[in-house]
Residue frames as a rotation matrix with the C-alpha (Angstrom) as fourth column:
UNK 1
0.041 -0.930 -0.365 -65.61
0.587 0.318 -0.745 10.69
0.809 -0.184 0.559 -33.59
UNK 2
0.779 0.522 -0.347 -64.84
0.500 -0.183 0.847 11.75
0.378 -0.833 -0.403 -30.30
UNK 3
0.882 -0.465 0.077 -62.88
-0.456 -0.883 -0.109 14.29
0.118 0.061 -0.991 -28.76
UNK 4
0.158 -0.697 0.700 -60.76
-0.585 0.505 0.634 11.88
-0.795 -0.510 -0.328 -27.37
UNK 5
0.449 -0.294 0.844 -60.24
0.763 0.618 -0.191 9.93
-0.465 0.729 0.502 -30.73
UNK 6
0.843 -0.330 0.426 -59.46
0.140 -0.629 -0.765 13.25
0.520 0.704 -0.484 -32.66
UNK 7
0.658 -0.719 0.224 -56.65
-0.628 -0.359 0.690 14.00
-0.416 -0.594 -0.688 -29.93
UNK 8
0.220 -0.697 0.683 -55.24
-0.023 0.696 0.718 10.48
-0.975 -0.173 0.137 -30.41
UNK 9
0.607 -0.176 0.775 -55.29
0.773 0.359 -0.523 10.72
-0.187 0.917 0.354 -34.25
UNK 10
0.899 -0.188 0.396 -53.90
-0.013 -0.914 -0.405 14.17
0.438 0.359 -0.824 -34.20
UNK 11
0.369 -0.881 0.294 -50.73
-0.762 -0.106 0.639 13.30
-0.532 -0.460 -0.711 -31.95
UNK 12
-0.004 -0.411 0.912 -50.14
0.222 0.889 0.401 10.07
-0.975 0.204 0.088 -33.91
UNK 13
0.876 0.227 0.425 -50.06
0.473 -0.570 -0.672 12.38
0.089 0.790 -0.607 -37.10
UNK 14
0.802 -0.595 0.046 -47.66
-0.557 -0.719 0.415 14.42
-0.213 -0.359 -0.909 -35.52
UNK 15
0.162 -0.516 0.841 -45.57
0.220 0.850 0.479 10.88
-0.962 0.108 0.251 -34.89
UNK 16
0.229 -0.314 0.921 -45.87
0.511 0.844 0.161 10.80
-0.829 0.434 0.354 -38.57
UNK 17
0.884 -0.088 0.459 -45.07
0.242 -0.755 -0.610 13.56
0.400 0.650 -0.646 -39.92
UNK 18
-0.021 -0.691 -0.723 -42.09
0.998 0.032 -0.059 13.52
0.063 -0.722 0.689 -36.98
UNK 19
-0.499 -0.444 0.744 -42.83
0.168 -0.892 -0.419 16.59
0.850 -0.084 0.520 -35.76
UNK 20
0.796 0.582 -0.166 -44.19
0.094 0.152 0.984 15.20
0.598 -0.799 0.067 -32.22
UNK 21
-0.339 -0.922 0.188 -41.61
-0.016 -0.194 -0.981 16.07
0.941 -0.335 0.051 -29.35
UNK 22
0.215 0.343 -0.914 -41.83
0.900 0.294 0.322 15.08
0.379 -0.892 -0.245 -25.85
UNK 23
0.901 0.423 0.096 -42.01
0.382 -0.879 0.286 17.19
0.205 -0.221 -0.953 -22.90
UNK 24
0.298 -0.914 -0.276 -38.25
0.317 -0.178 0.931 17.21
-0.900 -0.365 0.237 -22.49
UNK 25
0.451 0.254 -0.856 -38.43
-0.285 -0.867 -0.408 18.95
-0.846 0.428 -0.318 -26.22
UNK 26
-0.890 -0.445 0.098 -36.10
-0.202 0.579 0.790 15.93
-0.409 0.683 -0.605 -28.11
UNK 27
0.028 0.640 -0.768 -38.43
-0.949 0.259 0.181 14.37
0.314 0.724 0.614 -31.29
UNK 28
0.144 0.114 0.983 -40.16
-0.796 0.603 0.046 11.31
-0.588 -0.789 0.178 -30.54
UNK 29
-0.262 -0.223 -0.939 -38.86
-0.897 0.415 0.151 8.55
0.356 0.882 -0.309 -32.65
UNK 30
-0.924 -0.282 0.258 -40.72
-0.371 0.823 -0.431 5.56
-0.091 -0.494 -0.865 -30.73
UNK 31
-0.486 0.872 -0.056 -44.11
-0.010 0.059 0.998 4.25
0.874 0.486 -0.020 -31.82
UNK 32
-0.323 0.184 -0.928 -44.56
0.887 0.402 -0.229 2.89
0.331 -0.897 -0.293 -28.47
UNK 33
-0.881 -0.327 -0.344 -43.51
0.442 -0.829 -0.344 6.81
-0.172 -0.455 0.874 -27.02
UNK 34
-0.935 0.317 0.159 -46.10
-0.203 -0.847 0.491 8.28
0.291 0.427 0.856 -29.32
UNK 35
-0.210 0.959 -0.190 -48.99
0.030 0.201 0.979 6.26
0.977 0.200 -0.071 -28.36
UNK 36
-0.439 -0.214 -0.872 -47.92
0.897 -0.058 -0.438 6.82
0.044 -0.975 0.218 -24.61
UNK 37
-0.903 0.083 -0.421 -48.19
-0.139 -0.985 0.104 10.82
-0.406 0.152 0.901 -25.33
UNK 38
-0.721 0.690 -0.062 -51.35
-0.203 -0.125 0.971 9.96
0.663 0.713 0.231 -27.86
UNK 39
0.169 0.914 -0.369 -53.50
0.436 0.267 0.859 8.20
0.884 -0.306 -0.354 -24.69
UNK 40
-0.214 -0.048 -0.976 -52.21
0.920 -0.346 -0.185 10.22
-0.328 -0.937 0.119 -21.76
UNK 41
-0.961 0.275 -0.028 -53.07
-0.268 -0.906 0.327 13.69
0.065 0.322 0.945 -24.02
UNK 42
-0.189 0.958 -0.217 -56.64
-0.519 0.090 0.850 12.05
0.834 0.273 0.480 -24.38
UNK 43
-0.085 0.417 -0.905 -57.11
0.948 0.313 0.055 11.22
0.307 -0.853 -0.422 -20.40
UNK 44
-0.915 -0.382 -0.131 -56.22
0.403 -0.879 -0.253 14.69
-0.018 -0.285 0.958 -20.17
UNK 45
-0.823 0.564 0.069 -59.27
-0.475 -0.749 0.463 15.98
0.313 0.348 0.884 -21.96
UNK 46
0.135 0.927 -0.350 -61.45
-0.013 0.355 0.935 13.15
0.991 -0.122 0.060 -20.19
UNK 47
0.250 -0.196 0.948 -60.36
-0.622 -0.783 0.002 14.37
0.742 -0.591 -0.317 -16.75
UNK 48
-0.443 -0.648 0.619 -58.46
-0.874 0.467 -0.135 11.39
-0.201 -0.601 -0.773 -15.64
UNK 49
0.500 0.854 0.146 -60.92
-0.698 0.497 -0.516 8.95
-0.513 0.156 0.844 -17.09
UNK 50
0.284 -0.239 0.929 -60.67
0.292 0.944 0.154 5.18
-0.913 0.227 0.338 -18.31
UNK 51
-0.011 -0.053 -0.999 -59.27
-0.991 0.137 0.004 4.76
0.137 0.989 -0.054 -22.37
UNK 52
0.858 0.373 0.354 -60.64
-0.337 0.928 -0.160 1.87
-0.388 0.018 0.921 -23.69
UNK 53
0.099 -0.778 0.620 -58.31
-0.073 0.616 0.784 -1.00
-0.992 -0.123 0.004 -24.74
UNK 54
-0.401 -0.315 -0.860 -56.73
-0.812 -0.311 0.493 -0.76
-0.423 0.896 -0.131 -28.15
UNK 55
0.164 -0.050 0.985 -58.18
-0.320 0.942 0.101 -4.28
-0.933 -0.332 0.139 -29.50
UNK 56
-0.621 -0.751 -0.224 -56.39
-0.379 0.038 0.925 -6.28
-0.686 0.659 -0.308 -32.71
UNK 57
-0.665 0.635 -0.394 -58.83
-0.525 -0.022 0.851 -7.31
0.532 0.772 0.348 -35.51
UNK 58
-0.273 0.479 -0.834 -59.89
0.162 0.878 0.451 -10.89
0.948 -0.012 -0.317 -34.72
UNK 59
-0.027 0.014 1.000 -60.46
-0.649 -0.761 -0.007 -8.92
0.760 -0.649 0.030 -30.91
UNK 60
0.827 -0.339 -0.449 -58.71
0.558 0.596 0.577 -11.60
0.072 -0.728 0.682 -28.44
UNK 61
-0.193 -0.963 0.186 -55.06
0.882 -0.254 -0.398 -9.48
0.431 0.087 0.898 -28.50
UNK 62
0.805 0.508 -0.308 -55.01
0.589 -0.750 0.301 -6.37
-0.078 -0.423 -0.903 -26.15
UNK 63
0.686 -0.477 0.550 -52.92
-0.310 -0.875 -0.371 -3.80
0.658 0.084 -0.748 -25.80
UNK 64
0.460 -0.340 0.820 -50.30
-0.887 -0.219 0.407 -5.04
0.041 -0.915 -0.402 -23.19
UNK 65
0.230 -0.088 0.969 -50.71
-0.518 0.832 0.198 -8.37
-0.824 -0.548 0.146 -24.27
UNK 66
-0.609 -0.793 -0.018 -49.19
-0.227 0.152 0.962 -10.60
-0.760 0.590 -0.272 -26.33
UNK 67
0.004 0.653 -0.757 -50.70
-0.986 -0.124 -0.112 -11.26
-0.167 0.747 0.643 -29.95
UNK 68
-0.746 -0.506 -0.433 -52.06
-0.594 0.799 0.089 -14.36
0.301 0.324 -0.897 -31.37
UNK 69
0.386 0.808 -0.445 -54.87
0.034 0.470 0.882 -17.07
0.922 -0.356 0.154 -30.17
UNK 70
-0.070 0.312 0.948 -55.65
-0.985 -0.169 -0.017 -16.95
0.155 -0.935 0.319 -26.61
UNK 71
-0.387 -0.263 -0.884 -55.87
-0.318 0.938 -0.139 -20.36
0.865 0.227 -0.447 -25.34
């Protein structure tokens, strides 16, 4: 596992334990929020570098995009 995976599992922990808090110091209570904070903490540590796309089992669904067959 990479450093950058252990970041993202360790802030999305946080998420679920709810004791993740943005930088404006309120708890984050958005999944969305946390995985924002979870891949911008892990560009951090890859000095501005690409994160791959999140992809959904059957791997045709990205991140961004809607789920479901592709067509």
């Amino acid at each position: 596992m990479s450093k950058k995976e252990k970041k993202i599992k360790k802030v999305m922990g946080e998420f679920k334990d709810k004791t993740l808090k943005s930088s404006s110091g309120k708890k984050v209570a958005d999944r969305n929020q946390a995985m924002a904070i979870a891949f911008s903490e892990a560009k951090k540590l890859n000095h501005g570098g690409k994160i791959k796309a999140a992809k959904c089992r059957n791997g045709l669904a990205r991140r961004g995009k809607t789920r479901g067959i592709v067509t």
